[in-house]
N, C-alpha and C positions, 0 to 999 in steps of 0.2 A: 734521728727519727724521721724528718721533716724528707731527706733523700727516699728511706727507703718508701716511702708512700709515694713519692714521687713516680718511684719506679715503679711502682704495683700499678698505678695507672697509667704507663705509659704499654706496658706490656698487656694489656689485655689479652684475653683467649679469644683468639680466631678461630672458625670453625675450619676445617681444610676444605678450599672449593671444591662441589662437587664433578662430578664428570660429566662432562658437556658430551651428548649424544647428537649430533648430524646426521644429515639424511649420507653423507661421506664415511661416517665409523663404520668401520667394518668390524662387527657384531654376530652376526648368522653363520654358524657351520652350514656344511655343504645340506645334509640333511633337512637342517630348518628352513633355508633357500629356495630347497627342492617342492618342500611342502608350502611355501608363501607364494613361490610364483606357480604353483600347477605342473610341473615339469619333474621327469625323472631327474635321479643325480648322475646317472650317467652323461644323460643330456646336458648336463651344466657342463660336465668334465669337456664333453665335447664342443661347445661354446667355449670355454678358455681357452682349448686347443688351437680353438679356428682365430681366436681374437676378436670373439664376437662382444664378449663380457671380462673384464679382464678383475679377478677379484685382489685382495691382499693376499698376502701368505704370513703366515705364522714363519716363529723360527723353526719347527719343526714340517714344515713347506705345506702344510693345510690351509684350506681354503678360507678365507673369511670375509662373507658378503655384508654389503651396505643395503640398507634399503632401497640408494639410488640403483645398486647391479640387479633392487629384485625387480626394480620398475623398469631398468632395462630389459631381464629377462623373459618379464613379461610383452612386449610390445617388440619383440625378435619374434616371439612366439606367436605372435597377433598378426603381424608381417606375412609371420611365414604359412600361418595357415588358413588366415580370415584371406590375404592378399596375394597369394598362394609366389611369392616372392621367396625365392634359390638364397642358399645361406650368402654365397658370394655377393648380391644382390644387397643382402640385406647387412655386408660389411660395410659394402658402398654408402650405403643410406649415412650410418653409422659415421662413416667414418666425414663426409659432405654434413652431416647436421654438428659432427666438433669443430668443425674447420668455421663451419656459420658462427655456433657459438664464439669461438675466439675472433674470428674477426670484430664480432658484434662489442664484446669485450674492449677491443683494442680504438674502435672507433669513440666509445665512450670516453676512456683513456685519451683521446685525442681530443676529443671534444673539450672534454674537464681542461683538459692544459690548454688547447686554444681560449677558453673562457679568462682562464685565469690570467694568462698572455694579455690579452684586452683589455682585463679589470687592472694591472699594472701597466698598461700604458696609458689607459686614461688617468690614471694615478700622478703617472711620471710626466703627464701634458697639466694637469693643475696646478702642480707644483712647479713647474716651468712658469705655467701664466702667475699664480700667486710671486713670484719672485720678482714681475715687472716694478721698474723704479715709478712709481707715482708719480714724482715732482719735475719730471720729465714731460715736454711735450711733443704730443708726435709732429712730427718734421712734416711738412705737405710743400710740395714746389710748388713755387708761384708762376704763376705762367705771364711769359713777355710778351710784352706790347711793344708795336712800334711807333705810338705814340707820342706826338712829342708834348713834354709839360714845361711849361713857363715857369721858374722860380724866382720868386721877387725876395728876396730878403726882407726882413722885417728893421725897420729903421730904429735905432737907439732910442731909448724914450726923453733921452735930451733935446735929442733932433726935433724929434715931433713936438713940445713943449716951444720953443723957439719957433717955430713955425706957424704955431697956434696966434 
């Protein structure tokens, strides 16, 4: 009896996680897209073409937008007509602010591991010093004279007694 209660509490009922939504899911059919960023759907069509917006595809090769393709489409379209900026123009941009972003990416990455690089060598220089022998003294050279010193010997203390 004592097992199977065992097991009844080991197994509890988990709910199944739900679905983590990102500004990255692609979520929005073409139509929904069209109607969040302002823009026909033909115009999106022609943005994927150009590689201006590049969405998911379904397995049935439909489109499906992220939030982040609608904040993209929207600011292609602010580009193009607040800033009166040529689609090819506005690839460049595009494609110079991913290039930013992953550099930016990469230097953090580099940053993070030179940190860490640092924090184990200071690491590996403590434990170096922690390792010195203590009972050791440090060695200092004496520096020579040309000096010359007299040495007398010290006389027996018989001698001395006898003399006394």
């Amino acid at each position: 009896m004592e097992g199977r209660a065992d097991r009844g509490r080991q197994q509890q009922y988990q709910p199944p996680r739900a679905y983590q939504l990102t500004e990255e899911t692609p979520v929005y059919v073409i139509s929904v897209a069209a109607q969040l960023s302002g823009l026909h759907p033909q115009t999106l069509r022609q943005y994927d073409r150009l590689g201006l917006v590049s969405p998911d595809r379904t397995a049935g090769r439909g489109r499906r937008y992220s939030a982040r393709d609608i904040e993209q489409l929207r600011e292609v379209q602010r580009l193009s007509q607040d800033e009166g900026i040529n689609l090819a123009g506005i690839k460049r941009i595009i494609e110079l602010e991913n290039q930013v972003a992953a550099l930016q990416a990469r230097a953090a990455e580099l940053q993070a591991a030179l940190e860490a690089t640092a924090a184990s060598a200071r690491q590996r220089e403590a434990a170096v010093h922690a390792s010195y022998r203590r009972d050791l003294v440090p060695y200092q050279q004496v520096q020579q004279s040309s000096a010359l010193v007299v040495w007398r010997p010290k006389r027996p203390k018989r001698q001395q007694r006898s003399a006394d």
